[in-house]
N, C-alpha and C positions, 0 to 999 in steps of 0.2 A: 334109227330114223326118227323114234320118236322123240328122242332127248334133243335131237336137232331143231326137229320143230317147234319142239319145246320153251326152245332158247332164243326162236325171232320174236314174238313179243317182248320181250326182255334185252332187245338188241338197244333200243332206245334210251332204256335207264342207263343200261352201260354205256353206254357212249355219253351219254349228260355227267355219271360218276366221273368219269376219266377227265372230265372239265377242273380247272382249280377253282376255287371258291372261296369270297373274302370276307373276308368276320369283322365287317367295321366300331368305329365307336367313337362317340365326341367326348369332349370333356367336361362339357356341359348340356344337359338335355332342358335344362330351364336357366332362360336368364333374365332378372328380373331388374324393372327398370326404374329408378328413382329422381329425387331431384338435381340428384348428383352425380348421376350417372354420367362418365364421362367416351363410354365404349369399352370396350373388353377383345381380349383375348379368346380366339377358338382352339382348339387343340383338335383335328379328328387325327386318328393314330386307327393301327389294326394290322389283322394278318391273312397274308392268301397264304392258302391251306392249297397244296397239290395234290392229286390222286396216289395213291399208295405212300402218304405221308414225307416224298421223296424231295430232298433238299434241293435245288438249283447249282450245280458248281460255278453258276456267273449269272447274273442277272440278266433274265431272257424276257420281261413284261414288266410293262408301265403303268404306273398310277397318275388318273387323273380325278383329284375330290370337287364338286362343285355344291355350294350351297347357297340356296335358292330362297326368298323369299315370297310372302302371300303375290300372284297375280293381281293387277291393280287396272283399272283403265286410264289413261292418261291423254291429256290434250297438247301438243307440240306446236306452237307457234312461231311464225320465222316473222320479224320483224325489218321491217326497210326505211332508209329517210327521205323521205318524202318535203320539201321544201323547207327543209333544215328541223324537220320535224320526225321523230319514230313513231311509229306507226305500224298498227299489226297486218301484214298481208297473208299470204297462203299458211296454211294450218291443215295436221293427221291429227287423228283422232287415233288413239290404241286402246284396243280391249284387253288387250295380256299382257302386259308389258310388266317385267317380275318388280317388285319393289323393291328387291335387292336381290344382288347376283355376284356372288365370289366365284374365281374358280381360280386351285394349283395344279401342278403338274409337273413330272419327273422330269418333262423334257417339252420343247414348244410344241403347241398343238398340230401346227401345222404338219408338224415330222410324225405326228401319230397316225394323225384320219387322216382321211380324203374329204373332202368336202362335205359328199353327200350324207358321210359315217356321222361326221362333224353336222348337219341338219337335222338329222335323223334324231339326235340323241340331244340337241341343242347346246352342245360341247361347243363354248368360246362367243366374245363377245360379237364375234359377227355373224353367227347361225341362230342366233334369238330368233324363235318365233312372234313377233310382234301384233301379226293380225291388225294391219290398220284398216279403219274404215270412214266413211264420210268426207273421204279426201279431197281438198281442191289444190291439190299441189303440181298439177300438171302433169304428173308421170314422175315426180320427183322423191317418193318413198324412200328410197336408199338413201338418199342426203338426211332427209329428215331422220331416219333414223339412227345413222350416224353423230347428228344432232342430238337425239337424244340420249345414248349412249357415253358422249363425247359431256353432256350436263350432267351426266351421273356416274362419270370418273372422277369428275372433280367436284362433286360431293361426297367422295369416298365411297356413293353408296352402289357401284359395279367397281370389281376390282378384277386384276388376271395376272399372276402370280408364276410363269414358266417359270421350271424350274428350283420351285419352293417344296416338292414334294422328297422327302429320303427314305430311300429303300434301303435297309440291311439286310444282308446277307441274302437281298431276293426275296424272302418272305416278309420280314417287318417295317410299317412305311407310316412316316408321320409329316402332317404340315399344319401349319398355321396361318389361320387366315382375320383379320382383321372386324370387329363389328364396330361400326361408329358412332357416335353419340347420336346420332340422328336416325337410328336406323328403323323401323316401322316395326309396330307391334304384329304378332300372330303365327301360325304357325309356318315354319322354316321346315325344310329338306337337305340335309346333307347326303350327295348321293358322289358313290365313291364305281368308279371304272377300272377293271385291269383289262389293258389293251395291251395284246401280241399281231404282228404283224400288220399294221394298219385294220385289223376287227378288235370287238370287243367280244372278251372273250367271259367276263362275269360282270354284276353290276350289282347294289347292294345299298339302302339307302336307311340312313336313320333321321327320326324325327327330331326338332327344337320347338322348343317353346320359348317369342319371348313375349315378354308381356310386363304393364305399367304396376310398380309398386306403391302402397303406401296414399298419400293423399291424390297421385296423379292418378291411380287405378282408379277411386272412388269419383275423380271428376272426367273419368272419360265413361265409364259405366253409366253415369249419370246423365250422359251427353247421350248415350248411346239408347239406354233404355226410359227415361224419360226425357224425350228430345222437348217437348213443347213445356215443361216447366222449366227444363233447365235454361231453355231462353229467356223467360221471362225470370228466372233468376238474373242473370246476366246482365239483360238490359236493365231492372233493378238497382244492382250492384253497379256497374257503368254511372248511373243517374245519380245514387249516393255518397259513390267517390266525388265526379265532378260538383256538387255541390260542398264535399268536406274542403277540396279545392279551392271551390271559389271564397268562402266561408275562412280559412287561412289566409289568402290573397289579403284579403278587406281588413282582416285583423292586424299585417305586419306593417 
C-alpha cells in the first residue's frame, strides 16, 4: 500500500514524460544587418524525441514553426476621396502588432486547430492578437485589421507558408522561411509546435538576434542614445549639404 501511495505524486511527471518533446534549432541565432544587406535565408530544423526513444511507423503529428518579431504599436489609416481629393478618415491605433511574423506548417492551419487552439497560441495570420485602441472606426476592427495584415504581406514583412514544413521519418522536420531586406532590428522568437489531433501537444522556442552592423549600427545607436545631439548633427549636416549644393549650382 505504500509503494502505491508512493507513486501518485509521481503520477504527474509520468504522464508529462510519456509527452514527446522537440529539440529545436535555427541556423542562425544572430543576423547581422549592413549596407548591403539584401534579406537572408532561415533554416529552423530539429527533432521530436518520443517517450521510450520509440520511432513512429507513419507520421502521427505536425509541425507548425512561427517566427515572430519585437511587438511594435502601430497607427492604421483608411483613406477616402473626398471631392477628387484623398484624405485621411477613420484610423486603429495598435499596441502589439508583431513587426514581423512568419509562420510554416506541415499542412494548412486550418486542418490542425480549431480556432480557439489557433487564438490561444496566436498560430496564423488571422488569430493575431492586435489589441487596438483609441478607435474611431465605427465597429470596424476586423477590416482594419485585415488592412493591416493585408500591407504587411506585400511588404514581405508577414508571410504563411502551408505546407513548407518536411518531416522525416516522423521525427526529423525542417523549413525555411524568408527574412527581407527591410526587416526591423531586435530580438526575434522562433517558436516551433507539435500538434496531434487538433491539441498541441509540445512547444519549444529559440531566440534571434537581428541587429544593424557596421556604419548603420553606430548611426542608429547614436540616434537612439544620444537623441538631442544627433539631431542637431543632422539638421547641421542637412544645412551643409544644401549649401555645397547651392554652391555647385552657381559654379556650373
Amino acid at each position: 500500500m505504500r509503494r502505491a501511495l508512493a507513486l501518485i505524486p509521481a503520477a504527474p511527471l509520468l504522464m508529462a514524460q510519456a509527452k514527446p518533446v522537440l529539440v529545436p534549432d535555427v541556423s542562425q541565432r544572430s543576423i547581422e544587418i549592413a549596407y548591403s544587406f539584401t534579406g537572408a535565408e532561415l533554416l529552423l530544423f530539429g527533432a521530436i524525441l518520443y517517450p521510450g526513444g520509440r520511432v513512429p511507423t507513419e507520421r502521427d503529428a505536425d509541425i507548425v514553426v512561427v517566427v515572430r518579431g519585437p511587438a511594435q504599436p502601430i497607427l492604421v489609416r483608411e483613406k477616402q476621396k473626398i471631392a477628387g481629393i484623398w484624405v485621411n478618415a477613420a484610423r486603429v491605433r495598435y499596441l502589439t502588432a508583431p513587426s514581423y511574423y512568419a509562420i510554416a506548417s506541415s499542412k494548412p492551419i486550418d486542418q490542425l486547430l480549431d480556432d480557439r487552439s489557433r487564438a490561444i497560441y496566436e498560430i496564423g495570420l488571422d488569430s493575431l492578437q492586435l489589441s487596438p485602441t483609441n478607435t474611431d472606426a465605427g465597429g470596424n476592427d476586423a477590416r482594419f485589421a485585415r488592412g493591416l495584415v493585408d500591407l504587411r504581406l506585400r511588404s514581405r514583412l508577414y508571410s504563411q507558408a502551408p505546407g513548407a514544413v518536411e518531416i522525416t521519418d516522423g521525427v526529423l522536420y525542417r523549413a525555411r522561411l524568408a527574412i527581407p531586406a527591410r526587416v526591423p532590428v531586435g530580438r526575434f522568437t522562433a517558436e516551433t509546435f507539435l500538434i496531434r489531433n487538433g491539441r498541441v501537444l509540445a512547444a519549444a522556442v529559440r531566440d534571434i538576434d537581428i541587429r544593424k552592423s557596421g556604419f548603420e549600427r553606430f548611426v542608429a545607436r547614436a540616434a537612439e542614445r544620444h537623441s538631442f545631439t544627433y539631431g542637431l548633427a543632422a539638421v547641421a549636416l542637412s544645412i551643409v549639404l544644401g549649401w555645397a549644393a547651392g554652391w555647385v549650382a552657381r559654379r556650373v
